[in-house]
C-alpha positions as CSV (number, residue, x, y, z in Angstrom):
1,X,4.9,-39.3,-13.4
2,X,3.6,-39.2,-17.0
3,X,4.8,-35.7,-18.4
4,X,2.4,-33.1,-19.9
5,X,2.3,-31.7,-22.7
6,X,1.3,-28.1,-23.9
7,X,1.7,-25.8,-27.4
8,X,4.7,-24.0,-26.4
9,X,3.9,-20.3,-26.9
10,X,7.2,-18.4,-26.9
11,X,6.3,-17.0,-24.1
12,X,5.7,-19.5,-21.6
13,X,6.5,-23.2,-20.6
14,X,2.8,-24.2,-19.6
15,X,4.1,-27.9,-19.5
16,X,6.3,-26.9,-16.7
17,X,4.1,-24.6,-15.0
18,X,1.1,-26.9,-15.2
19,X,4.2,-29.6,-14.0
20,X,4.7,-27.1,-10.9
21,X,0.9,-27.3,-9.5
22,X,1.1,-31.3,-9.4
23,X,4.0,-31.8,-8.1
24,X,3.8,-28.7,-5.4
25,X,0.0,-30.4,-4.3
26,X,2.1,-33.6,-3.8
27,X,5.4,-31.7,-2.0
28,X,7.5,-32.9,-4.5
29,X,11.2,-32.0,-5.7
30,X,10.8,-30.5,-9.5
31,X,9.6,-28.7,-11.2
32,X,7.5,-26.3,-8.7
33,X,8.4,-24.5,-4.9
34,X,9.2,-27.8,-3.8
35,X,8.3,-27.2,0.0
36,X,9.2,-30.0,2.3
37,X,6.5,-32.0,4.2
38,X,5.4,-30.4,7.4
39,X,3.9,-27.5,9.2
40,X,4.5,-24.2,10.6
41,X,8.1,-23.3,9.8
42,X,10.2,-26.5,9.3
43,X,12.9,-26.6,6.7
44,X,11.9,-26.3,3.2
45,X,13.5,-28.2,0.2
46,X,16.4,-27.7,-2.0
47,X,14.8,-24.9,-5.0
48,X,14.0,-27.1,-8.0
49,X,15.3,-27.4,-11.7
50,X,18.7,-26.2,-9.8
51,X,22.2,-28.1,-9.1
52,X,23.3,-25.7,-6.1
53,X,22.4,-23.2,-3.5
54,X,24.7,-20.4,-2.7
55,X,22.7,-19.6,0.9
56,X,19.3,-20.1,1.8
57,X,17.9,-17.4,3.6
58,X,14.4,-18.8,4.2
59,X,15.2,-20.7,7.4
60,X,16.4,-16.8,8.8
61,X,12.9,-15.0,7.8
62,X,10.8,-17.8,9.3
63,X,12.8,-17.3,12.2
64,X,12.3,-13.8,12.1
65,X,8.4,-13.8,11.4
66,X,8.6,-16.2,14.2
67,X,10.7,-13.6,17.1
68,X,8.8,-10.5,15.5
69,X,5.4,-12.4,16.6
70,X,6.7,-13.5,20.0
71,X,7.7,-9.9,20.9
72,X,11.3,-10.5,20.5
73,X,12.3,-7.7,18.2
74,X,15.9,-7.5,19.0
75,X,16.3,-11.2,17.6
76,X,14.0,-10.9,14.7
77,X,16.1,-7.7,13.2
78,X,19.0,-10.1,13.9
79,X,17.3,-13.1,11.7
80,X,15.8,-10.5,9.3
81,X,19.3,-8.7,8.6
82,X,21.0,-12.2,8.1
83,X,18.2,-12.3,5.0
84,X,19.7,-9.1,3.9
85,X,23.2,-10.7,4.3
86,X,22.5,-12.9,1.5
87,X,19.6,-10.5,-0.5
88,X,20.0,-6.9,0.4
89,X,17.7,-6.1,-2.4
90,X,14.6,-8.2,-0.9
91,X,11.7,-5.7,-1.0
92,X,9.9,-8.1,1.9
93,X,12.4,-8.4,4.4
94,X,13.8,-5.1,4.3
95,X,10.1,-3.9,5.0
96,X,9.6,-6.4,7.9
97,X,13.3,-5.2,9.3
98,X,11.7,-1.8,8.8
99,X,8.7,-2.6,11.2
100,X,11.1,-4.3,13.6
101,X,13.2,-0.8,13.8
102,X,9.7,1.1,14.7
103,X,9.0,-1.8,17.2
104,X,12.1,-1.1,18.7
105,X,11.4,3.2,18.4
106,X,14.6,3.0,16.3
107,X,12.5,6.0,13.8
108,X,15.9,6.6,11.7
109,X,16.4,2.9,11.1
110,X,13.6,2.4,9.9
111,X,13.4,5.0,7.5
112,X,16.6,3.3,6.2
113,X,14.8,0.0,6.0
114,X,11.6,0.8,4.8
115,X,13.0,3.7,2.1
116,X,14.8,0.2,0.5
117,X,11.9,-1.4,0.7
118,X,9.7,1.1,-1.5
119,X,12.8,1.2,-3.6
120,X,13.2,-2.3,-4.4
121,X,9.4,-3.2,-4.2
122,X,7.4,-0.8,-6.0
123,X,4.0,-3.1,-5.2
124,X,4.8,-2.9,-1.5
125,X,2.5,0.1,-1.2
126,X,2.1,-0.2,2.6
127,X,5.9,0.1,2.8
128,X,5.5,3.9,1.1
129,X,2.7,4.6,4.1
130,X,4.9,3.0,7.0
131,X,8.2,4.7,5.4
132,X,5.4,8.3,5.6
133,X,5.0,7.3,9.2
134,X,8.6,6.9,10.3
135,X,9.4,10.1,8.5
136,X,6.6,11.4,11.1
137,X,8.0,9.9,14.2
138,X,11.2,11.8,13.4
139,X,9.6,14.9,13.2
140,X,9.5,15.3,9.2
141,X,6.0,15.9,8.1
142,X,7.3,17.5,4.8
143,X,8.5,14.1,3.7
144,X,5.3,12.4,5.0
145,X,3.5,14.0,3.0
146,X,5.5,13.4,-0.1
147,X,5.4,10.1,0.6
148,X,1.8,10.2,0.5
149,X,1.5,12.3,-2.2
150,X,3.4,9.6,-4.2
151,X,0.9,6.7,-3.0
152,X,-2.1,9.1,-4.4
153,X,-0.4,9.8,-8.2
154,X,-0.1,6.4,-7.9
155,X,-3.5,6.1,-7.7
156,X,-4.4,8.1,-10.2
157,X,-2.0,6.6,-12.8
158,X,-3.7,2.6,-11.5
159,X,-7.3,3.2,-13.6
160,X,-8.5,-0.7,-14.1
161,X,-5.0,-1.7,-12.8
162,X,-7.5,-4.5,-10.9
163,X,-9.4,-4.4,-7.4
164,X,-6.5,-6.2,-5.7
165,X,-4.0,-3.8,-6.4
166,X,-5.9,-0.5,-6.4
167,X,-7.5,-1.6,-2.9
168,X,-4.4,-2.0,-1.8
169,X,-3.4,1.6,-2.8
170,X,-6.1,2.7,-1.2
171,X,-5.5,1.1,2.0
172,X,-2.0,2.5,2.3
173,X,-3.3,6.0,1.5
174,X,-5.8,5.4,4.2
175,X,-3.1,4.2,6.5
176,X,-1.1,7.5,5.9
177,X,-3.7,9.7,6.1
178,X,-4.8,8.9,10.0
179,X,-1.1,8.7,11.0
180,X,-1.2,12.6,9.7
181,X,-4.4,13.6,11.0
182,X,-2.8,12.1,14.3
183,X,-3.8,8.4,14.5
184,X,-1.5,5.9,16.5
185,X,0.4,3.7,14.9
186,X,0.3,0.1,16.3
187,X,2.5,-2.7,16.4
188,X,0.8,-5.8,14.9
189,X,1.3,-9.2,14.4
190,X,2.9,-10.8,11.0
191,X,0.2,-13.0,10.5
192,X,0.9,-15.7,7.4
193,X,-0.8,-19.0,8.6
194,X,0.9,-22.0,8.1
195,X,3.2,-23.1,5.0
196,X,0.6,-25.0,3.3
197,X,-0.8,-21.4,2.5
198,X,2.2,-20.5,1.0
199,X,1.5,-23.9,-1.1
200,X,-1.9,-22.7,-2.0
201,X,-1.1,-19.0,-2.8
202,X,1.9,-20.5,-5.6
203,X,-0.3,-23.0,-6.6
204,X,-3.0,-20.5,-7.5
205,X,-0.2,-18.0,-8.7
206,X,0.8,-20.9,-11.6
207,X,-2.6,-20.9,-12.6
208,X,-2.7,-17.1,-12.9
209,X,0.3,-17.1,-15.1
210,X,-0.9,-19.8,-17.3
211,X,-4.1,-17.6,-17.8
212,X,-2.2,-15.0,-18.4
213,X,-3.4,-13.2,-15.5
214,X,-0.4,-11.9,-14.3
215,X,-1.4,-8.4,-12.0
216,X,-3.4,-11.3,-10.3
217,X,-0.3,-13.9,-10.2
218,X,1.4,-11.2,-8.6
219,X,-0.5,-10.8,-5.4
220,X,-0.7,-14.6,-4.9
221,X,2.8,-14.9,-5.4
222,X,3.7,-11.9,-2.5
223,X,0.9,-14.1,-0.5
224,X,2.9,-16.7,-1.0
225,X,6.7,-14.9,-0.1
226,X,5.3,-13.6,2.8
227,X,4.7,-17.1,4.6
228,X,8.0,-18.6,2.8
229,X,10.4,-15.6,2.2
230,X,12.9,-15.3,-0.5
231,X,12.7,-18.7,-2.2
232,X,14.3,-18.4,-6.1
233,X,11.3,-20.5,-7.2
234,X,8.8,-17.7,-6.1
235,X,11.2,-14.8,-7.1
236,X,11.6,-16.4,-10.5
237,X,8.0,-16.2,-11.2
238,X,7.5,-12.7,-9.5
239,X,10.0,-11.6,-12.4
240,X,8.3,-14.0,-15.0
241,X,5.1,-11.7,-13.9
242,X,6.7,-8.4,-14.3
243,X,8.6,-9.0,-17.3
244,X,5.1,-9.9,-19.0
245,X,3.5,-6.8,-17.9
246,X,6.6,-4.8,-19.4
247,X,8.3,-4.1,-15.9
248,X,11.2,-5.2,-16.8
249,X,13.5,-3.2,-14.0
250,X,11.7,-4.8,-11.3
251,X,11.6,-8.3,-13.2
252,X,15.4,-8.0,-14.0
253,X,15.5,-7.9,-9.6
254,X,13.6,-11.2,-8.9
255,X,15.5,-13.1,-11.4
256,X,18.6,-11.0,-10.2
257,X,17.7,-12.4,-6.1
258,X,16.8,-15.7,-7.2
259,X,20.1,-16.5,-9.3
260,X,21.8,-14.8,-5.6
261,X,20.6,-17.8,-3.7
262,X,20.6,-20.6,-6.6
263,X,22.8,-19.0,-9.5
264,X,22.1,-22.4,-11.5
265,X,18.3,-22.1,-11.3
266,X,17.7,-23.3,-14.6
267,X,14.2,-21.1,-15.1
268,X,16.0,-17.9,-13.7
269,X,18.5,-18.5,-16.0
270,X,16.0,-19.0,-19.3
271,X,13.8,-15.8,-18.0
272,X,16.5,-13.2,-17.6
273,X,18.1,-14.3,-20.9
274,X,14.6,-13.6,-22.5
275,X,14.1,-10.5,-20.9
276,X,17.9,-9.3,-22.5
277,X,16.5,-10.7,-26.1
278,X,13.0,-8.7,-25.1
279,X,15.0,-5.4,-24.7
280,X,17.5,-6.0,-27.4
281,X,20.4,-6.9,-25.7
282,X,21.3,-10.6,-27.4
283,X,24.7,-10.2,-26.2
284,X,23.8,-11.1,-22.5
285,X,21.1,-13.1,-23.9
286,X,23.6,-15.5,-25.6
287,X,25.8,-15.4,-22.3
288,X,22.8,-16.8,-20.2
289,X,22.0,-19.4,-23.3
290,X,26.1,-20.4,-22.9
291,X,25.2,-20.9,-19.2
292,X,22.7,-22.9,-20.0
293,X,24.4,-25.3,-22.3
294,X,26.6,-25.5,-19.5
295,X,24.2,-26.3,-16.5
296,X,22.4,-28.4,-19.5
297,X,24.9,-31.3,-20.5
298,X,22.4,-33.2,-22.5
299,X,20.2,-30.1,-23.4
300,X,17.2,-29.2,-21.2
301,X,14.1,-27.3,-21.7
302,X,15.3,-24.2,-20.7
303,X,18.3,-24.2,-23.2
304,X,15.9,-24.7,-26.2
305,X,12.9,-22.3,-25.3
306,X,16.0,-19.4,-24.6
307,X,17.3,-20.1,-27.7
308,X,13.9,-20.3,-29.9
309,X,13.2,-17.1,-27.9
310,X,16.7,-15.7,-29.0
311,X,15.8,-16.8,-32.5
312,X,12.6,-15.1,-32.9
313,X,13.5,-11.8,-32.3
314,X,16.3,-12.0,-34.2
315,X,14.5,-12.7,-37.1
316,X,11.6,-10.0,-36.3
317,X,13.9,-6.7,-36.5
């Protein structure tokens, strides 16, 4: 395939990312997600622009997606807590082991769950409203209504923080809102549709992040974890997302999950190193570079756009 070619901005490999939406709409190997051919829940390649995987804990979540929507919630928290074997930090599954706890009326369980969940996934604002509702079916309506105060300054602090997000917000507030004024909580289907919709959602999520659209990115790019689970290729651009909007905590736990599963994932690798040079930490900075030069025998893309980026902030304090 005939390479493409982009200015290089410092910030961004749009060569490789525009490199990603080809080769994704084609199911190929590098660099993109990568998905093997085939429907609803089959095996899904080997990451790309990586040499190794530590444990893939994909196969496990579409298995329990898969139990959680046949009713079978006692296997499904098995499947979901082998995910959290491998990523215990995984905003997603620890909210989906959350609802399996109040599917199976285990209320203190899945206050545990879904408390991690809000914790290591501060977009996951249903998880706040489900985590107010299981402090409810415990009895504490003091913490319910913290949890809901939290989802309203949040709110208040989102302004033009874009329709997708803030509806969400709102929905969650909503949620809470009837479980405290006495609504029934129901136990629903996880409803994903088929992998190709995980395709399209990281297909659109590239194009986000090449517009520089990133709030937007974001939302496709949960669209699209939520029908594949924690794949590094996805977690890698969820931090890639964050990082640019200055979130740098949360973007420092994607790269963090995907360098878990794949800790030679050669973008991973490149990203975190920039966000250390981005916070003035050059000493880790040049540890991922070294890492690079090491994954990188005969130098690679990622080993020359870390060290430019190393370079020119350097030079600019």
């Amino acid at each position: 395939m005939e390479s493409l070619k982009s200015t290089h901005t410092g910030q961004h490999d749009g060569r490789r990312a525009l490199m990603a939406i080809a080769l994704v709409a084609g199911l190929g190997l590098a660099p993109g997600l990568g998905f093997a051919a085939g429907g609803g829940g089959g095996s899904f390649s080997r990451p790309t622009n990586t040499q190794t995987v530590k444990a893939d804990p994909t196969p496990y979540y579409r298995a329990g997606v898969a139990a959680y929507n046949a009713r079978d919630y006692a296997r499904a928290a098995e499947q979901f807590g082998e995910v959290l074997k491998i990523v215990p930090k995984h905003g997603e599954a620890n909210y989906y082991m959350g609802l399996t706890q109040v599917a199976l009326e285990e209320s203190k369980k899945a206050v545990r769950y879904l408390k991690k969940a809000a914790k290591y996934d501060k977009n996951n604002f249903e998880a706040r409203a489900r985590l107010g509702m299981a402090y409810l079916a415990t009895g504490n309506e003091k913490k319910a209504n913290r949890e809901l105060e939290t989802l309203n300054k949040t709110l208040d602090k989102c302004g033009d923080c874009g329709v997708g997000r803030k509806g969400r917000i709102e929905a969650a507030i909503e949620m809470l809102e009837s479980a405290l004024g006495g609504g029934e909580e129901t136990v629903g289907s996880l409803l994903f549709g088929p992998v190709e919709a995980g395709e399209a959602s990281y297909r659109a999520a590239v194009a986000l992040i090449n517009a520089e659209r990133y709030e937007d990115a974001i939302l496709d790019l949960r669209a699209a974890q939520a029908v594949v689970g924690p794949h590094p290729d996805i977690l890698n651009y969820l931090g890639f997302a964050h990082r640019k909007l200055g979130r740098y905590d949360e973007a420092q736990l994607y790269y963090a999950q995907a360098l878990k599963i794949a800790p030679d994932h050669l973008g991973a690798n490149e990203y975190l190193g920039e966000l250390y040079a981005e916070l003035g930490d050059f000493d880790r900075a040049r540890a991922q570079l070294a890492k690079l030069q090491e994954l990188c025998s005969f130098g690679c893309a990622e080993e020359e756009d870390l060290r430019r980026a190393i370079a020119t902030r350097l030079a600019g304090r």
